[in-house]
Each structure stands twice: as structure tokens, then as C-alpha cells.
N, C-alpha and C positions, 0 to 999 in steps of 0.2 A: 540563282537558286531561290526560288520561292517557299515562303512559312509553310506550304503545305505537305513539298516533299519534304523538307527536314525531318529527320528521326526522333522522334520523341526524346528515347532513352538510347545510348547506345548500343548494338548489339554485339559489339566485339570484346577483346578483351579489357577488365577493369582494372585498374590498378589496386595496388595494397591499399594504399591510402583512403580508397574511396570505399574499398571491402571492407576497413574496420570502422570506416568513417558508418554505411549503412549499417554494420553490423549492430558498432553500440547505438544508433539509430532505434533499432528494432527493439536492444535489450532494454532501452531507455522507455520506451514508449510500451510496454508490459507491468510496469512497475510505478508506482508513486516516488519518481524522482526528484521533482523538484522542495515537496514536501521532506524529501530525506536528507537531501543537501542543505535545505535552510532549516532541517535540525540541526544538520553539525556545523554550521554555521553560527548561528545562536550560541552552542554552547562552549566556542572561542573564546568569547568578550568575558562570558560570567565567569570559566575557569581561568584566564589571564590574569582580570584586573584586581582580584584580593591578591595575589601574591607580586603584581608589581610595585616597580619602583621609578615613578617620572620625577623626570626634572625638568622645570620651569628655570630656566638662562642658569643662577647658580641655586637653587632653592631643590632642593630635593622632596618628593612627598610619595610619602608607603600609604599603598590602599589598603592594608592589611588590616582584614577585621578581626574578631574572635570568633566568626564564622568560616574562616578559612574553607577547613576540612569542607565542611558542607558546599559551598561555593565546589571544590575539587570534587565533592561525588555529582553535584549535580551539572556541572559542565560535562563531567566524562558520559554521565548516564543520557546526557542529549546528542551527546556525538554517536556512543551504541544505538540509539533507537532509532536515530536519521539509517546508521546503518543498515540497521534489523528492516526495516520499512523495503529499505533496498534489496536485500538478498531474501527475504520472508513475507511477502508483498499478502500474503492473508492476514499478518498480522498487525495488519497497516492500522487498521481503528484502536487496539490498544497503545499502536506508539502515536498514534494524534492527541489521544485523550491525556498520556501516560507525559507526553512534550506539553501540552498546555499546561500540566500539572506542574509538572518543574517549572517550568515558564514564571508562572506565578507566585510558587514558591520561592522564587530567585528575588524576589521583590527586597523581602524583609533580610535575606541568609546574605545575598551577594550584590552588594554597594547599589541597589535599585534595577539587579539585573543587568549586570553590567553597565551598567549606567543609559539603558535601553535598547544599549546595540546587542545585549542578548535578548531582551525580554520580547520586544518586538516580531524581529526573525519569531522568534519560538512559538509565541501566538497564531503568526501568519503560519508555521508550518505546522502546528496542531492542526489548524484547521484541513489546512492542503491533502496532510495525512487522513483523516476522517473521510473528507468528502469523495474521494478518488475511488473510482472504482474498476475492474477494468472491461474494455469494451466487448463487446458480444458479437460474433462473428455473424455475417450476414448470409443467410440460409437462403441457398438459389432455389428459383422455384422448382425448375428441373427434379433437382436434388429434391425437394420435397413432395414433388408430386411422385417418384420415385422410390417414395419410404413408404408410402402411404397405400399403392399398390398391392403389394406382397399382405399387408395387413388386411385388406381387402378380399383377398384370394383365399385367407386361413378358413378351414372348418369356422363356423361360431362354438362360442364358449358356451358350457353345458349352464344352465340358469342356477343360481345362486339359492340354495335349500336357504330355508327360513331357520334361526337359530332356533333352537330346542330348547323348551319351556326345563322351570325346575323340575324333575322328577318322570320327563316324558321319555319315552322309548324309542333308538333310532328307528326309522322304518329301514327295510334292507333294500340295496339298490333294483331287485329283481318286483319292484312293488309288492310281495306279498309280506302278510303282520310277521311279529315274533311269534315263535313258533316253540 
């Protein structure tokens, strides 16, 4: 069998696998995905590392600042806007803008931003978030020569009256003055 009979696509039946595989394909590729994911990515490192505790062989050392709390709202708040990005895809430019901000603010509040396995991501996904737009469907020409018909065919529109000076008088549609 030859490349050119083979079927492109199959036309029989798909399997599950391949239906939710195309599905989130589709849902994936409507949306600022990767931008949303490497916000909530980002904000793992920054809310983990103030509150852990590593151990170096027997040496134990707490990353715990007096910035805590802040380090915990702004971790959680970069994992909701990855989210929002995802399920709220208009609101993509304020969670890019909204992620770089934390991002940055993560510098001083959370041990350098996670020690830049948050700050990083975060940046890269502000950006991701901002620039993403989504694609514009490709208009056949059929279809548009088709739209453009019907508008062709209308009566024309009655010509646009000049707007009325301060203190002038309508004229009536039947051309004669006030009366």
C-alpha cells in the first residue's frame, strides 16, 4: 500500500482516549494555557519555601521569614490567576499584568521569589498571559461573497439630513415649510 492511498485521518470509530485527548486539544488551544499553568507553577516555589523546613545530612535550616503571610497570599494569588486565565480567557491581560506584579513583588516578601524557581516562571507567564490572543476564524470566500449579495440587493438607505443649526426649524418630510 502506497502513501497516497493511506487515510489521512481515520474515518471509523475513535476511541475514548483519542476523543478527550482531541477534546482538551481544542479546549486547550482557545485559551492562554501555557501562560496559566506557568502561573500556577510559579506560585509553588514562592508559597512552599517561607514555610519550609530543609535538611542539609544533620543540619536543619527554616526558610521562614517575617514575611510569611505575604509570601502565602501571593503564592495562592498566582495559582488563582493561572487559573482565571484558564477558565476567563478575556481576562487574560489583567492576570499577565496582575502575575508580573506579584512576580516582582515576590523579590523582597519571599526569599528572592522563591529563590527564582517562582520569580522566573512568573515573569515568563505574565508575559505569555498579555501577549496571547485568540485566533480569528478564517472567512471563505464563498461565504463572503454570499454576505455581501443580499446587501447588494437592499433598497438604498434614504440620504442622511444635515443636523439642525441652533434655533432652526425641522423642515416636514412631505417638503413643504412649517406651517
Amino acid at each position: 500500500m502506497s502513501s497516497a492511498t493511506v487515510e489521512a485521518w481515520p474515518e471509523g470509530q475513535v476511541g475514548p482516549v483519542r476523543r478527550v485527548r482531541g477534546g482538551f486539544r481544542g479546549w486547550r488551544r482557545t485559551r492562554p494555557f501555557w501562560g496559566g499553568l506557568l502561573a500556577m507553577i510559579a506560585g509553588v516555589p514562592i508559597l512552599y519555601f517561607p514555610y519550609a523546613h530543609l535538611s542539609l545530612g544533620g543540619l536543619t535550616m527554616a526558610m521562614s521569614t517575617t514575611a510569611g503571610a505575604g509570601s502565602m497570599i501571593i503564592g495562592i494569588m498566582m495559582i488563582v490567576l493561572g487559573l482565571t486565565a484558564w477558565f476567563q480567557p478575556m481576562v487574560r491581560i489583567f492576570c499577565g499584568v496582575a502575575t508580573t506584579i506579584l512576580a516582582l513583588i515576590s523579590i523582597p516578601v519571599s526569599n528572592l521569589g522563591g529563590f527564582g524557581m517562582g520569580l522566573v516562571p512568573g515573569l515568563i507567564a505574565g508575559g505569555l498571559l498579555v501577549s496571547w490572543s485568540p485566533l480569528q476564524l478564517p472567512v471563505e470566500p464563498l461565504a463572503a461573497e454570499a454576505a455581501e449579495a443580499p446587501a447588494a440587493e437592499q433598497a438604498p438607505a434614504p440620504a442622511v439630513q444635515q443636523p439642525l443649526e441652533y434655533g432652526a426649524a425641522p423642515e416636514s418630510s412631505t417638503g413643504e415649510g412649517p406651517q
